[in-house]
C-alpha positions as CSV (number, residue, x, y, z in Angstrom):
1,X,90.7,85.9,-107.7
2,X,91.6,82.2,-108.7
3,X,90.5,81.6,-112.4
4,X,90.5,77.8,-114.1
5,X,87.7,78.2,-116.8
6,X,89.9,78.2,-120.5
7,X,88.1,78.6,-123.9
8,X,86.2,75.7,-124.5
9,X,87.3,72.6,-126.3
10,X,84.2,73.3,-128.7
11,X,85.3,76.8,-128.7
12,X,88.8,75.9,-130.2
13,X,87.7,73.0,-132.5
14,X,84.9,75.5,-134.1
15,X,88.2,78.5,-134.3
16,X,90.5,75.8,-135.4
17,X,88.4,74.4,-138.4
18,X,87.4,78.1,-139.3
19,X,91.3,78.8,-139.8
20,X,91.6,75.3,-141.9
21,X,89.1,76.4,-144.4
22,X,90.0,80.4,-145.1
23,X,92.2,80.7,-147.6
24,X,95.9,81.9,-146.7
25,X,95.2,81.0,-143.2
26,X,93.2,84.1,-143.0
27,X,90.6,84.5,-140.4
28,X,87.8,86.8,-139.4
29,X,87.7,88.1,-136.0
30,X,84.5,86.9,-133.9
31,X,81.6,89.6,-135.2
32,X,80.9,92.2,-133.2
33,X,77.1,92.2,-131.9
34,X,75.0,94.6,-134.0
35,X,72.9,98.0,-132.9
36,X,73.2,99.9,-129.9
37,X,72.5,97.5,-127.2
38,X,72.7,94.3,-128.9
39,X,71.6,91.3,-127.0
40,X,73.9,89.7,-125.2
41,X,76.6,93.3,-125.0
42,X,77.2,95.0,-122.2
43,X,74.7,97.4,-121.6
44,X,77.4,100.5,-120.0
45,X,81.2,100.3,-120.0
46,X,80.2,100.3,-116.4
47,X,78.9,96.9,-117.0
48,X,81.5,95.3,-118.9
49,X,84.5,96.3,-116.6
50,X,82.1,94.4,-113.9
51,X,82.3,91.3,-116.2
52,X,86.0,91.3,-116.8
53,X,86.4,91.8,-113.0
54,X,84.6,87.8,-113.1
55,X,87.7,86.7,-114.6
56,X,85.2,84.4,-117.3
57,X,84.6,85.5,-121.0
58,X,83.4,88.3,-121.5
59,X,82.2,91.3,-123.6
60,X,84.4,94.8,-123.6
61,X,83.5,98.1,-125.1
62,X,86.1,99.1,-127.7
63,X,86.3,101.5,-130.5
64,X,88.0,100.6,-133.6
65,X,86.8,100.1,-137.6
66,X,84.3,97.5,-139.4
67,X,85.8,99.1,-142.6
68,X,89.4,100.1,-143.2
69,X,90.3,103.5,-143.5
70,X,86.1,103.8,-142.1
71,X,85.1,105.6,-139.3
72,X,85.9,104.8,-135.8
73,X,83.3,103.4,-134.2
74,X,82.0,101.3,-130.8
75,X,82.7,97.8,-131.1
76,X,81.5,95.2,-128.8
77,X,84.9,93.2,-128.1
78,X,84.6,89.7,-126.8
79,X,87.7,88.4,-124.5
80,X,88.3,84.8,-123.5
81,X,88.0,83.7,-120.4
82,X,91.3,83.7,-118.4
83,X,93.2,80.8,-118.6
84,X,95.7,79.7,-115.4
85,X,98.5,81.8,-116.5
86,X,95.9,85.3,-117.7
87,X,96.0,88.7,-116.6
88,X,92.7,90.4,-117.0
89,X,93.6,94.3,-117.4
90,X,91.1,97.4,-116.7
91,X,92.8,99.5,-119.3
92,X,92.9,102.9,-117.8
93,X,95.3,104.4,-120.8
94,X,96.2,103.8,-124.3
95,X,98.6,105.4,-126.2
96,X,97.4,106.7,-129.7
97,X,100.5,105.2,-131.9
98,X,101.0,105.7,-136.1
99,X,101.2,102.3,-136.7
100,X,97.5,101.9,-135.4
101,X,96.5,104.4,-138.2
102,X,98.3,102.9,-140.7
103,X,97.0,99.8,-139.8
104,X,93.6,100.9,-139.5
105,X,93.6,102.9,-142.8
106,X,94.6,99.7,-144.8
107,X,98.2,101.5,-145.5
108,X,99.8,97.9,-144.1
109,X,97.7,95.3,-146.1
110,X,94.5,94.0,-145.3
111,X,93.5,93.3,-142.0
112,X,90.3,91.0,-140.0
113,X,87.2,92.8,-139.4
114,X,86.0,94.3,-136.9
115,X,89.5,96.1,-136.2
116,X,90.8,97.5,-132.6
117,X,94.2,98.9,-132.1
118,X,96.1,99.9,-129.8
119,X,99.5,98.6,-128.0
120,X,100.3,100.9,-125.5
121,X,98.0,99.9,-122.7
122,X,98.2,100.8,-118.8
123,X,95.8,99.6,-116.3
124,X,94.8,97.4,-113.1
125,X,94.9,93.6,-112.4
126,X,91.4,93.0,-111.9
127,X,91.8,89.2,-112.0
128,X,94.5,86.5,-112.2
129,X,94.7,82.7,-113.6
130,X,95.1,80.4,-110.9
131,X,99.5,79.7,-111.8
132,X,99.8,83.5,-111.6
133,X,102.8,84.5,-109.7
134,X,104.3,87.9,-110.9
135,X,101.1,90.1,-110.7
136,X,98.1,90.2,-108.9
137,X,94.6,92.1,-108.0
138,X,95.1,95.8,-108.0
139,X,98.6,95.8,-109.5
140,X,99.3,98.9,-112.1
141,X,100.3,97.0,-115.2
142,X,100.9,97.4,-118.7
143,X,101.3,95.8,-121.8
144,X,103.0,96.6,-125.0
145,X,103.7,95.3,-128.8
146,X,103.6,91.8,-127.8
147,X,101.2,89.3,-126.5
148,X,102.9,85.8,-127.0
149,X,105.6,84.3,-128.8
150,X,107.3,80.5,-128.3
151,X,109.5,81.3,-125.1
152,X,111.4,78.2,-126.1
153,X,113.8,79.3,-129.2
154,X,116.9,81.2,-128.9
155,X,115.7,84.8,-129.2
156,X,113.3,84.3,-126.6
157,X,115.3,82.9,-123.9
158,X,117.8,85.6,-124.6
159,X,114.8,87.9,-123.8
160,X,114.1,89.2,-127.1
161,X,110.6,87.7,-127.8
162,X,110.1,90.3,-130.6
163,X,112.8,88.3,-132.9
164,X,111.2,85.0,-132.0
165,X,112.0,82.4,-134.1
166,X,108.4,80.8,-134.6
167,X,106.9,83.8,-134.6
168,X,105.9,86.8,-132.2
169,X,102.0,87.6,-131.1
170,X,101.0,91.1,-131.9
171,X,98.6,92.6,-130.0
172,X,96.4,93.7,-132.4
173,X,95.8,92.2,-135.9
174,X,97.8,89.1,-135.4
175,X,96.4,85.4,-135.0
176,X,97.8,84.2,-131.6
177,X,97.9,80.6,-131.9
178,X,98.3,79.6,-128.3
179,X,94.5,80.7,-127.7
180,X,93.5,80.5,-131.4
181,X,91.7,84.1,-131.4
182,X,92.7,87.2,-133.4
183,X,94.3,89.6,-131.1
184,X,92.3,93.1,-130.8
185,X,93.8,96.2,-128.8
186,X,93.9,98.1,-125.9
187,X,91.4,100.9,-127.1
188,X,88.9,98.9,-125.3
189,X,87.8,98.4,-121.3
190,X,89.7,95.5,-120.8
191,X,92.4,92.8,-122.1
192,X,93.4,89.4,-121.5
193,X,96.9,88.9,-121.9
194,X,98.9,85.9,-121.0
195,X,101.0,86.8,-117.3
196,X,104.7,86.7,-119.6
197,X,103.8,89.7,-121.3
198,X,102.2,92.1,-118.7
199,X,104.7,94.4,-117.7
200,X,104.8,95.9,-113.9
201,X,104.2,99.8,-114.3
202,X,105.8,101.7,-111.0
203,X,103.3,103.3,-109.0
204,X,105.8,106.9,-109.4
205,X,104.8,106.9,-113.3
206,X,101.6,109.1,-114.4
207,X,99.5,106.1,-115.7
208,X,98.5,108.3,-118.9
209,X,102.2,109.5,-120.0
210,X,103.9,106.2,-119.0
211,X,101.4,104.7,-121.7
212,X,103.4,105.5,-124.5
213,X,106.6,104.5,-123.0
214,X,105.2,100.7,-123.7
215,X,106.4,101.4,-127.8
216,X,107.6,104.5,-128.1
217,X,109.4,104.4,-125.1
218,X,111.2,101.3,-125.2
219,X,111.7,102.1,-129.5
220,X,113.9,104.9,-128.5
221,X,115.7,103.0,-125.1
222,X,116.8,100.0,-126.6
223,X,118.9,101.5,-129.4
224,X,120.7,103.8,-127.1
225,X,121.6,101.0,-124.7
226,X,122.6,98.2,-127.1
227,X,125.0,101.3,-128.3
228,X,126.1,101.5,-124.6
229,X,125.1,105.1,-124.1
230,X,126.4,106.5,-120.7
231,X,128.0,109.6,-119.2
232,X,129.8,111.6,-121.9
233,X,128.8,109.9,-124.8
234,X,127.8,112.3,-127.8
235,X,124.1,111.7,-128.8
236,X,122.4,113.2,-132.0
237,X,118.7,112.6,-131.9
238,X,117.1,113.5,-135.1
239,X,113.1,114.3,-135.5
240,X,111.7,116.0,-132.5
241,X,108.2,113.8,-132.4
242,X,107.0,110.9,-130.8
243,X,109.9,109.0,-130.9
244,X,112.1,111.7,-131.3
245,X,111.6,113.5,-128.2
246,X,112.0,110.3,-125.9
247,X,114.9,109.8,-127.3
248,X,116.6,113.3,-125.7
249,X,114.7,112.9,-122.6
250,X,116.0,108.8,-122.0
251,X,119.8,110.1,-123.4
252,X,120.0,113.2,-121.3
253,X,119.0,110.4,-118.0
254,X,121.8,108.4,-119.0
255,X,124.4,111.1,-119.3
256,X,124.7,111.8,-122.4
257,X,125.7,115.0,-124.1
258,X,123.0,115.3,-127.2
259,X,122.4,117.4,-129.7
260,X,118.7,117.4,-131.6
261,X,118.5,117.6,-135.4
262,X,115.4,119.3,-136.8
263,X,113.9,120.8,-139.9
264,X,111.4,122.9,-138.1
265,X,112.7,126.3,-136.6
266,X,109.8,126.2,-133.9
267,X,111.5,122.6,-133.0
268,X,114.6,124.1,-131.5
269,X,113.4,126.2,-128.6
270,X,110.8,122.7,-127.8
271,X,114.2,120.3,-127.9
272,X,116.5,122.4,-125.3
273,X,113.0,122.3,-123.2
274,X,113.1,118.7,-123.5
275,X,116.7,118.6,-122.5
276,X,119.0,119.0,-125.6
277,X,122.1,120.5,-125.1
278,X,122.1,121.9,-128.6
279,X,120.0,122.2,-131.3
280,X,120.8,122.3,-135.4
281,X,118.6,122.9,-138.2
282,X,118.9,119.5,-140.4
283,X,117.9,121.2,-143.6
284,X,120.6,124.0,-143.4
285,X,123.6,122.7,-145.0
286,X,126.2,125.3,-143.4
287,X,124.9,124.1,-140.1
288,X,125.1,120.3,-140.9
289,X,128.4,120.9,-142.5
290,X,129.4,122.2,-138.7
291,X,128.1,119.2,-137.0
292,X,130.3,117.0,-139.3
293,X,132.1,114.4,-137.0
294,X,130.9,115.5,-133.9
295,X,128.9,112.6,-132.5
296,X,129.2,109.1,-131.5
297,X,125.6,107.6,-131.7
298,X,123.0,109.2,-134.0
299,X,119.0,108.4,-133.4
300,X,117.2,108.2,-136.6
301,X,113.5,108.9,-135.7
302,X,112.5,110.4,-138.5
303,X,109.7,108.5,-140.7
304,X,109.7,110.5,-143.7
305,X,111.9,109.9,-146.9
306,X,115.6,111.9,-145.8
307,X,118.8,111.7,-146.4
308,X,120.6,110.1,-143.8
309,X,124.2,110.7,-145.7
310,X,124.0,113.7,-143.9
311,X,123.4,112.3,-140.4
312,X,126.2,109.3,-141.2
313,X,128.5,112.4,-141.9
314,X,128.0,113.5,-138.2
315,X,129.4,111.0,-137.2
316,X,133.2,110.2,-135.5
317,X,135.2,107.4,-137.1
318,X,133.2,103.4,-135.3
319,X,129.9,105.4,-134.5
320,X,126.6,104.2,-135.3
321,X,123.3,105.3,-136.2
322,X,120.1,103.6,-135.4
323,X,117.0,103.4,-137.5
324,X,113.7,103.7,-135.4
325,X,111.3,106.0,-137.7
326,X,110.0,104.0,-140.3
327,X,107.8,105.8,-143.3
328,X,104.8,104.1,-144.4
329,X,105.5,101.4,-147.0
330,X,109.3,101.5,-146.1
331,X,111.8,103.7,-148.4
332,X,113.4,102.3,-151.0
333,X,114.6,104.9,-152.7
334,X,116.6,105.9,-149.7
335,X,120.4,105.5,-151.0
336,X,123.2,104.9,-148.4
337,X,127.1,106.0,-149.1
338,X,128.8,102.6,-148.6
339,X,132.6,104.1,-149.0
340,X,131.1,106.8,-146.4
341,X,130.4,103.9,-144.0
342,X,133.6,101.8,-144.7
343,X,136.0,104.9,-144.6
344,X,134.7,105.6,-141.4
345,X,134.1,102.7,-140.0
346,X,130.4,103.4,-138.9
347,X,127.6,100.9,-138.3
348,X,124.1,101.7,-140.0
349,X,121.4,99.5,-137.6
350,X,117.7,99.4,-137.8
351,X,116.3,98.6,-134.1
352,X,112.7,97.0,-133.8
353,X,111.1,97.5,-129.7
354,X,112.9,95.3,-127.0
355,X,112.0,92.5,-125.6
356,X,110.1,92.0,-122.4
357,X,112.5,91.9,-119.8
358,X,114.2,95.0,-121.4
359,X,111.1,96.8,-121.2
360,X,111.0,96.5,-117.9
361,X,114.0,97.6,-117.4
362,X,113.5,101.1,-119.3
363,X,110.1,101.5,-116.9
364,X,111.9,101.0,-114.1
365,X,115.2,103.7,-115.7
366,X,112.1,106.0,-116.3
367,X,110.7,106.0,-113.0
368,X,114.5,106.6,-111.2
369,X,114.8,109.3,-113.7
370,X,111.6,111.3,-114.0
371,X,111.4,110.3,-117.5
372,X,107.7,110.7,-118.8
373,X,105.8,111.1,-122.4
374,X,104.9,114.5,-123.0
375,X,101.3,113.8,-123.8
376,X,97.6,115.4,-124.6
377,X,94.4,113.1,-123.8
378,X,91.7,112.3,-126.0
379,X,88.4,111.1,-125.2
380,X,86.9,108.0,-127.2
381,X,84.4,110.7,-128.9
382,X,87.4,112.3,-130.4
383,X,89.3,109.5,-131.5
384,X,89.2,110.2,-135.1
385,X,90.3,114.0,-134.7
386,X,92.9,113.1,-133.2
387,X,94.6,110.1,-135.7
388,X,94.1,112.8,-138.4
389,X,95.9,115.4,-136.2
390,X,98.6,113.1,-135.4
391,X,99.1,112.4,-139.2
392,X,99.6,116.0,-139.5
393,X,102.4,116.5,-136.8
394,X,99.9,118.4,-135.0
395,X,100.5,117.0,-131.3
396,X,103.1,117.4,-128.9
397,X,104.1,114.5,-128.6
398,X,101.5,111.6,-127.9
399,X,98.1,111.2,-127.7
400,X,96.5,109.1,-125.1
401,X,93.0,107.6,-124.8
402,X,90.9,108.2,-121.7
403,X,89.8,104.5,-121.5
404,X,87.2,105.7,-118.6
405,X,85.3,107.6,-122.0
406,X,84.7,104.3,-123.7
């Protein structure tokens, strides 16, 4: 449907003048009606994805925290209108990613209130701003890290919106100035995101295990391609997890010989499954001593304190290793060899998502190639279980939210 209504002028001024006054530019999120049927909430999910379908503002069901590190809880989510260049999304799917724990849990700073995660969203077009060109009613969509950013500066015309120079719009937790809201996430029945940042999901890709390709998915493509990964090319992937085990299954598509690193005995049998060629136990020195050399490009998915000295060393004289597991709070502590890299010659890179247009490009490699998430759904009831679970390595390898649960 055709869509002109934007957020009122009254609307803005009122946001606007709340942002002037907070202190550090700090703002609370709108707040969330109160009690189980609140006047003016939806009175069934039902009911709400009717509403969005309208294309005007609207209430969603969501579940995220009033409190963080609190329970996870229903949240009545109101979502702008759609402006001429909106998607409205029925989120089908949601990937269950750490970062929305951490965030949640208060690991990452404080954060506005009410909170709802979630950046790995796939769903249906249920209505379209009236300048819409690239997607349309009924289309399977998706949409990832990002919401906005400038489009103007360097980064973003070289399609790497995620390095923009004014800034980048997360999609949860971040304050998007082109519609002066807070951003909330996909754990909800529906999203408004502006048309530049909804991603076309191929009809061949399982809606629930191409969810988590939207972060983890293009977190483990985009170093292997800006390292020019192809047929041949030796490929250590270390940590078999969320990250981790995309990383086989995308290198193994593009032709890569790879070998998985592991501290877990039980992880070797689950990495050939996934596709590795060979397996190594990262914690037995006589092993690693063996591997010494051998590779070309090494994927660092590990997000616990390790030594990666030990991963450099596995390396062949120009090859690189790419940093995509990130420990909460960073790791400081974490000591490089410098003569190791400038004897060698090897290139020590951290790599943050992709932009959009690369995104769409690892979608579209995934659905040629039969690459999926190996995943386990969760209903919205169970939501809690599950974040502690994930903490705990206790998943293989994604969770993904049932949005029809909400």
């Amino acid at each position: 449907m055709t869509v002109l209504r934007p957020p009122t002028p009254a609307a803005l001024q009122a946001l606007r003048q709340q942002l002037s006054q907070a202190p550090d530019g700090a703002v609370s999120a709108p707040k969330a009606p109160a009690g189980p049927n609140p006047e003016g909430s939806p009175a069934s999910a039902a009911e709400a994805r009717a509403a969005a379908a309208t294309g005007l503002a609207h209430t969603a069901v969501a579940r995220g925290v009033r409190t963080l590190g609190g329970a996870i809880e229903e949240i009545f989510l109101p979502r702008r209108a759609a402006g001429e260049h909106d998607v409205v999304i029925e989120v089908e799917f949601c990937g269950l990613c750490h970062s929305d724990v951490h965030a949640a849990r208060g690991e990452w700073g404080g954060r506005a209130l009410p909170f709802v995660t979630g950046h790995e969203m796939v769903g249906r077009v249920v209505a379209v701003g009236s300048a819409v060109s690239a997607h349309a009613v009924g289309d399977r969509v998706g949409v990832g890290c990002l919401v906005g950013s400038c489009r103007e500066c360097a980064a973003c015309l070289r399609g790497q919106e995620m390095f923009c120079e004014r800034g980048s719009v997360g999609t949860y937790g971040a304050w998007d100035r082109f519609h002066a809201e807070r951003t909330q996430g996909g754990y909800a029945t529906s999203i408004v995101v502006a048309e530049d940042f909804v991603l076309k999901v191929p009809e061949s890709l399982d809606p629930a295990a191409a969810a988590p390709l939207l972060c983890a998915g293009i977190t483990s493509y985009s170093p292997l391609r800006a390292a020019g990964v192809g047929e041949g090319t030796r490929v250590g992937v270390a940590g078999i997890g969320g990250l981790g085990h995309l990383a086989v299954k995308l290198a193994v598509a593009m032709g890569a010989e790879v070998t998985a690193f592991t501290t877990s005995q039980a992880k070797l049998e689950a990495a050939r499954a996934l596709g590795a060629h060979r397996t190594v136990l990262s914690n037995d020195p006589a092993a690693m001593a063996a591997e010494a050399g051998t590779l070309d490009v090494v994927i660092d998915a590990i997000s616990a304190p390790h030594d990666v000295n030990a991963l450099l060393k596995t390396l062949r004289p120009t090859g690189r290793l790419a940093q995509i597991g990130l420990p909460p709070g960073g790791d400081a502590g974490q000591a490089v060899d410098a003569a190791l890299l400038v004897r060698n010659g090897l290139s020590l890179v951290g790599s943050k998502i992709g932009g959009i247009p690369e995104t769409q490009e690892m979608l579209e490699f995934c659905a040629r190639h039969g690459v999926a998430t190996d995943i386990e759904t969760v209903d919205a009831q169970h939501l809690g279980e599950a974040w502690d679970r994930m903490v705990a390595g206790d998943v293989r390898y994604r969770f993904v939210l049932d949005n029809s649960t909400l």
